[in-house]
DOGU-687305 format. One record per atom (N, C-alpha, C): residue in one letter; atom name; x negated, y, z negated. Coordinates in steps of 0.02 Angstrom, whole numbers. Layout:
BEGIN
<pt><aa>a</aa><at>CA</at><x>X</x><y>Y</y><z>Z</z></pt>
...
***
This chain:
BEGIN
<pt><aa>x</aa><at>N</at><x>-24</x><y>836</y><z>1511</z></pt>
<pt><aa>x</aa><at>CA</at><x>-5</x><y>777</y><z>1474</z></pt>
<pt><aa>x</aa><at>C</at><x>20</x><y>799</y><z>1405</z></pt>
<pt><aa>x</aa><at>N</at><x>94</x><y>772</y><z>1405</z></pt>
<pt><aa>x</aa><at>CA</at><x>101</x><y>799</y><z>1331</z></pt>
<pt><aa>x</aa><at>C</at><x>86</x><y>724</y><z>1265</z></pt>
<pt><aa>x</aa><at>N</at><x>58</x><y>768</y><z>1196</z></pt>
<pt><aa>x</aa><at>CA</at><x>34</x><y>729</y><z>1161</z></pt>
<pt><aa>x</aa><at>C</at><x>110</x><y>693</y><z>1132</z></pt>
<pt><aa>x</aa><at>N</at><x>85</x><y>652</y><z>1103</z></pt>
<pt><aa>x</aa><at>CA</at><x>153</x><y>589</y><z>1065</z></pt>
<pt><aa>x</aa><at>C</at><x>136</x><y>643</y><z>994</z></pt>
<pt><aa>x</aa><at>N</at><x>179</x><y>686</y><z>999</z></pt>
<pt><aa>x</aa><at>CA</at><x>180</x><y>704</y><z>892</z></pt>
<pt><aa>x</aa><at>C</at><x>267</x><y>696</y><z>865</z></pt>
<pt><aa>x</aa><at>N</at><x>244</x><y>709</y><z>820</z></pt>
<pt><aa>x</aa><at>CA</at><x>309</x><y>695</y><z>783</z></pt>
<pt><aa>x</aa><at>C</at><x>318</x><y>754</y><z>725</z></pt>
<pt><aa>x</aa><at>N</at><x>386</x><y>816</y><z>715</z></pt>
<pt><aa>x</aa><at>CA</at><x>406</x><y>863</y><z>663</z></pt>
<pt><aa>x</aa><at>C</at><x>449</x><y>822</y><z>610</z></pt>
<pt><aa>x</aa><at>N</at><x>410</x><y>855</y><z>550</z></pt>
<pt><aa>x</aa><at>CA</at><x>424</x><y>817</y><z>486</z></pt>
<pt><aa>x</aa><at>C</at><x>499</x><y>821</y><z>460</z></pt>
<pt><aa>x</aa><at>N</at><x>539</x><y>807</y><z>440</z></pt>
<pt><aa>x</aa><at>CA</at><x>607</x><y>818</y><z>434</z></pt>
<pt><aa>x</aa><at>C</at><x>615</x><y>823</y><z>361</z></pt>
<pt><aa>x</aa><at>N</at><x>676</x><y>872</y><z>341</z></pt>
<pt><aa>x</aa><at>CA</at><x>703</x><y>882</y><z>276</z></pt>
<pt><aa>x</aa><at>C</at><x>716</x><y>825</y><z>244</z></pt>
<pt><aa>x</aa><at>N</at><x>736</x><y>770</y><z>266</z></pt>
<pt><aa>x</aa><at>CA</at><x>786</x><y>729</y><z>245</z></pt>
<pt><aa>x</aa><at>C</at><x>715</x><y>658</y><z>244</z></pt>
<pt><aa>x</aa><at>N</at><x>675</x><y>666</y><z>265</z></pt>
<pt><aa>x</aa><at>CA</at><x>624</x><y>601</y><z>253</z></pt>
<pt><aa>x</aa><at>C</at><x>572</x><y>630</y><z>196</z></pt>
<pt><aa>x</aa><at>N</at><x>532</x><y>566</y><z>138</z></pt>
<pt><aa>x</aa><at>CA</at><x>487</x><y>583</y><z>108</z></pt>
<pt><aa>x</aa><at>C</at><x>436</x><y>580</y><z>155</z></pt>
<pt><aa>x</aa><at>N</at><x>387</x><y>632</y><z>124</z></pt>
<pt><aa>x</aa><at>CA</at><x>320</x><y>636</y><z>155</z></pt>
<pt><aa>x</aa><at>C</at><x>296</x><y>588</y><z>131</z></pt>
<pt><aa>x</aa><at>N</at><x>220</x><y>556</y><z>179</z></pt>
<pt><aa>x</aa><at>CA</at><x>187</x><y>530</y><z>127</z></pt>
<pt><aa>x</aa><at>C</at><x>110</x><y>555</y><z>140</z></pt>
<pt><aa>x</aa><at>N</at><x>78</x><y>542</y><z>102</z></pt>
<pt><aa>x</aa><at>CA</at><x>8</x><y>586</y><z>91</z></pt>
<pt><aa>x</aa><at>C</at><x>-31</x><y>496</y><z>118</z></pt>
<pt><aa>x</aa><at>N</at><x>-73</x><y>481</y><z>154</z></pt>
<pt><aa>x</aa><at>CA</at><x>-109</x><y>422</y><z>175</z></pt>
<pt><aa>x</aa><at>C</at><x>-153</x><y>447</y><z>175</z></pt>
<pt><aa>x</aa><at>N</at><x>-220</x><y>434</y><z>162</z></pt>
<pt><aa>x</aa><at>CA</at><x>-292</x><y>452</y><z>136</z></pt>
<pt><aa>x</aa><at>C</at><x>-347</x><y>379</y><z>164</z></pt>
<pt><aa>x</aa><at>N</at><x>-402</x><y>397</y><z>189</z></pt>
<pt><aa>x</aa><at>CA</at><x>-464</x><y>334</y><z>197</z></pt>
<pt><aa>x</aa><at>C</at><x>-506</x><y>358</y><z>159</z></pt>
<pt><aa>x</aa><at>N</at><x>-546</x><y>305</y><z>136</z></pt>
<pt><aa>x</aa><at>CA</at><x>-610</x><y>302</y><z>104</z></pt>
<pt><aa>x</aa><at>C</at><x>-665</x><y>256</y><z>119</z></pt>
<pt><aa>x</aa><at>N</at><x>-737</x><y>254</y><z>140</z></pt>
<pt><aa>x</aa><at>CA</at><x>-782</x><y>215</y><z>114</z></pt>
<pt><aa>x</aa><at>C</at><x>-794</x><y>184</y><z>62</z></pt>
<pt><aa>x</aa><at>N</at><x>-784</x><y>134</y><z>42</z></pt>
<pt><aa>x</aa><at>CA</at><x>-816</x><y>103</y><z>-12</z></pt>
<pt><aa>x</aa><at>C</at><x>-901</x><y>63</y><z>-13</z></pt>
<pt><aa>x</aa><at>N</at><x>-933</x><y>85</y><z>-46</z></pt>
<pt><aa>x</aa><at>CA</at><x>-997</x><y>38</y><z>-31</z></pt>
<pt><aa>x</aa><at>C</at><x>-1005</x><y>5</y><z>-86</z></pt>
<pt><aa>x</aa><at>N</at><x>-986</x><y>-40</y><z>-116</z></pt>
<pt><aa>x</aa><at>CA</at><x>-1001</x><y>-81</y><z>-195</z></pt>
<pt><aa>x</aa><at>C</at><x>-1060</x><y>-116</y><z>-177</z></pt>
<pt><aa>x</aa><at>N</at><x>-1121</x><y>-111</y><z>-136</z></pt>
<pt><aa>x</aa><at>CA</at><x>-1171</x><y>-142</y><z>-130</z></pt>
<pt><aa>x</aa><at>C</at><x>-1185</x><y>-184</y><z>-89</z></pt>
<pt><aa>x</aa><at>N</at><x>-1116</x><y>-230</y><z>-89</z></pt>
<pt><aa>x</aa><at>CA</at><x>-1125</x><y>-299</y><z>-24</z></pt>
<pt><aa>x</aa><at>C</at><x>-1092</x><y>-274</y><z>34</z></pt>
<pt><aa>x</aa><at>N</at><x>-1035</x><y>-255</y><z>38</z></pt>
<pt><aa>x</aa><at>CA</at><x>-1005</x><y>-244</y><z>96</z></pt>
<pt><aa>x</aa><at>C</at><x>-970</x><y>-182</y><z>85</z></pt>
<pt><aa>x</aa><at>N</at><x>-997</x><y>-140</y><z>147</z></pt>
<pt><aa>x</aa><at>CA</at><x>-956</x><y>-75</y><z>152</z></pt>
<pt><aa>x</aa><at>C</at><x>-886</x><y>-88</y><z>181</z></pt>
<pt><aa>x</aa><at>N</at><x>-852</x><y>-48</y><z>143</z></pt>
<pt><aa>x</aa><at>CA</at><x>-768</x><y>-76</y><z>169</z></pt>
<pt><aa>x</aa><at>C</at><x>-728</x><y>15</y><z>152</z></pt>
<pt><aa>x</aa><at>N</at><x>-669</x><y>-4</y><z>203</z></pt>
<pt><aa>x</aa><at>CA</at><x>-634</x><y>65</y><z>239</z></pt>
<pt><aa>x</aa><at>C</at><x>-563</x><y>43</y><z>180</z></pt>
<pt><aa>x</aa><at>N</at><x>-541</x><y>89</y><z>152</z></pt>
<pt><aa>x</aa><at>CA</at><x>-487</x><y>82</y><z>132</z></pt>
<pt><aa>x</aa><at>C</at><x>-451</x><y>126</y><z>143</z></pt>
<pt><aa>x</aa><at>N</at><x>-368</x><y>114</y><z>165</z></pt>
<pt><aa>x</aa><at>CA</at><x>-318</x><y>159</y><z>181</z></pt>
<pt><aa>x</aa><at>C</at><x>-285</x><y>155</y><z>114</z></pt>
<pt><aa>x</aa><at>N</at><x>-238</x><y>231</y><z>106</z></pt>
<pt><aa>x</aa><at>CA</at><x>-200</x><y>217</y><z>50</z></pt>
<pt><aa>x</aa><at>C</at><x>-127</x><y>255</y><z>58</z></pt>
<pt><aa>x</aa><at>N</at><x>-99</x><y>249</y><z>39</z></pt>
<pt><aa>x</aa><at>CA</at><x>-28</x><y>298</y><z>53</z></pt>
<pt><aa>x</aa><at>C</at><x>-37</x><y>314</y><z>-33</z></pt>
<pt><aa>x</aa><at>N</at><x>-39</x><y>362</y><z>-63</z></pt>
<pt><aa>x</aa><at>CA</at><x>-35</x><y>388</y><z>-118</z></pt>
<pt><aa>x</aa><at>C</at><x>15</x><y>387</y><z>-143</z></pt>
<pt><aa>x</aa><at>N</at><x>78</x><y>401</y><z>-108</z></pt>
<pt><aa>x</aa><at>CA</at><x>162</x><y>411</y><z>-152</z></pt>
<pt><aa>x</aa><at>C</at><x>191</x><y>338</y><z>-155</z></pt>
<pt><aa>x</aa><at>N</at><x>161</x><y>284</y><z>-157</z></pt>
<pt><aa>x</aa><at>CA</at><x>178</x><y>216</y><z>-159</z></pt>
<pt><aa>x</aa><at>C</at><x>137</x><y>170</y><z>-185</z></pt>
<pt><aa>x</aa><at>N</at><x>159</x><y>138</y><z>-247</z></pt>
<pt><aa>x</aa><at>CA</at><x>107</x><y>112</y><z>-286</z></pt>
<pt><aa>x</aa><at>C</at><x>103</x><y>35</y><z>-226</z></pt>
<pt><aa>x</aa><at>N</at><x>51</x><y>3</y><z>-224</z></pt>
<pt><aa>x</aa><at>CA</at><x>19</x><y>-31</y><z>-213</z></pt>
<pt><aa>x</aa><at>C</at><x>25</x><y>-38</y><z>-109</z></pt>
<pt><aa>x</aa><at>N</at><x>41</x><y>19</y><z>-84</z></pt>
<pt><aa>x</aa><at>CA</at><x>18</x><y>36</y><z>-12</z></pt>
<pt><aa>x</aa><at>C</at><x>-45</x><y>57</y><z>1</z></pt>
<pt><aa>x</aa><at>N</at><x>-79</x><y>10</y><z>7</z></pt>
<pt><aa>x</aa><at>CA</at><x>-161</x><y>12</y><z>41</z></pt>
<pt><aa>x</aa><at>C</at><x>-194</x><y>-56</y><z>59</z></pt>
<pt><aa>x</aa><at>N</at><x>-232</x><y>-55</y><z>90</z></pt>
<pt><aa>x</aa><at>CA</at><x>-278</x><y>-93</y><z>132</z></pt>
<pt><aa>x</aa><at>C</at><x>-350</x><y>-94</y><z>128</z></pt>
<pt><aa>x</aa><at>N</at><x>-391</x><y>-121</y><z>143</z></pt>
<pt><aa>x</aa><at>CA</at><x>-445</x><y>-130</y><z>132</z></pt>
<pt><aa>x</aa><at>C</at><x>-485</x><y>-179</y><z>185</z></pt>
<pt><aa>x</aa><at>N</at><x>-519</x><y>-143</y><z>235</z></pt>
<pt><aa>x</aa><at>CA</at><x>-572</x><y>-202</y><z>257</z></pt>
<pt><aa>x</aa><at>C</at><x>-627</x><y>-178</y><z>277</z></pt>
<pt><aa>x</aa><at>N</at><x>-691</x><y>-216</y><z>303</z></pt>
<pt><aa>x</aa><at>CA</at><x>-766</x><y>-229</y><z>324</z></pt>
<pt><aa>x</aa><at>C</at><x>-766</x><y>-185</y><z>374</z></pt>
<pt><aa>x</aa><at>N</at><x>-802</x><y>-127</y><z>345</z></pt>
<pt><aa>x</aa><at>CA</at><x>-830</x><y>-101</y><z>409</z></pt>
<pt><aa>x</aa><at>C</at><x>-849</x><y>-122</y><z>468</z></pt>
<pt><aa>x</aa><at>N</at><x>-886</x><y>-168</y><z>447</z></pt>
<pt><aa>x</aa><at>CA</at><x>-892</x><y>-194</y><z>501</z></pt>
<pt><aa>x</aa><at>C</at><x>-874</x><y>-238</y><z>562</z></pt>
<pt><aa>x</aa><at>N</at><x>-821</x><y>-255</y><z>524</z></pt>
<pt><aa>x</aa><at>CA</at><x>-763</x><y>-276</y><z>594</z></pt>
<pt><aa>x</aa><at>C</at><x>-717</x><y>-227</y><z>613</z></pt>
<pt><aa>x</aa><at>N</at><x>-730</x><y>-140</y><z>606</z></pt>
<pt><aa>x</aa><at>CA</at><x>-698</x><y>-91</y><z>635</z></pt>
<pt><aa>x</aa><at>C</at><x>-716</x><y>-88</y><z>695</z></pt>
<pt><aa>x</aa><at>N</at><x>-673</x><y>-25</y><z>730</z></pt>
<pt><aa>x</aa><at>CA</at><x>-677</x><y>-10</y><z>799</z></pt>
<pt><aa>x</aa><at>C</at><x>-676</x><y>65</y><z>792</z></pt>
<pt><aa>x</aa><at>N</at><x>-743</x><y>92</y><z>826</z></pt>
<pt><aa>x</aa><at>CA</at><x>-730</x><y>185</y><z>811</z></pt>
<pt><aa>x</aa><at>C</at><x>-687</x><y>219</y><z>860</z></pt>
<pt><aa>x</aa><at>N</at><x>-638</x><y>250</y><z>870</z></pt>
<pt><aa>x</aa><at>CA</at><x>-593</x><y>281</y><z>877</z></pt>
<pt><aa>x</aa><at>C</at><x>-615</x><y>294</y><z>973</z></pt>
<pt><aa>x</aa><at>N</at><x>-663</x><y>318</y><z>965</z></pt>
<pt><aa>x</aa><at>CA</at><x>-678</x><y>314</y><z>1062</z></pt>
<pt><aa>x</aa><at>C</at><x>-659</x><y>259</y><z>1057</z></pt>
<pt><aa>x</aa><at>N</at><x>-685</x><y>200</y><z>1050</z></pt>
<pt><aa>x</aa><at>CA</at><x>-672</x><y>113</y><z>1087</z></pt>
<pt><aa>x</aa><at>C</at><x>-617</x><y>119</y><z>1098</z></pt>
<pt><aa>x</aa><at>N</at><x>-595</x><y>116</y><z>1050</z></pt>
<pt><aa>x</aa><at>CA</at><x>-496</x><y>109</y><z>1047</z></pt>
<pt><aa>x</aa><at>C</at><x>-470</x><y>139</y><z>1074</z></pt>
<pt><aa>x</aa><at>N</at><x>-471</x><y>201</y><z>1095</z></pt>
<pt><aa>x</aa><at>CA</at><x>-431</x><y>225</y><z>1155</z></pt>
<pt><aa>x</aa><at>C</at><x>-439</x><y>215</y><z>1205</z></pt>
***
């Protein structure tokens, strides 16, 4: 089975995307971020995630 990847090209910007935990006390929450783009990120409740086995 070959995997789905993709080679990075000269001619496209990279972008650096990063997750984090947040725990501010009430609700633990997952945030995505794309770093080279000001205001690209997301944020939600752990607990309406799905861990990565399920989903596939």
């Amino acid at each position: 089975m070959a995997h789905n990847t993709a080679t990075p090209s000269n001619s496209v910007a990279q972008n650096e995307v990063m997750a984090s935990l947040d725990d501010d006390g009430r609700t633990e929450r997952l945030i995505i971020a794309d770093t080279t783009a000001d205001g690209a990120w997301l944020s939600v409740p752990v607990s309406g995630s799905v861990d990565l086995q399920s989903w596939q």
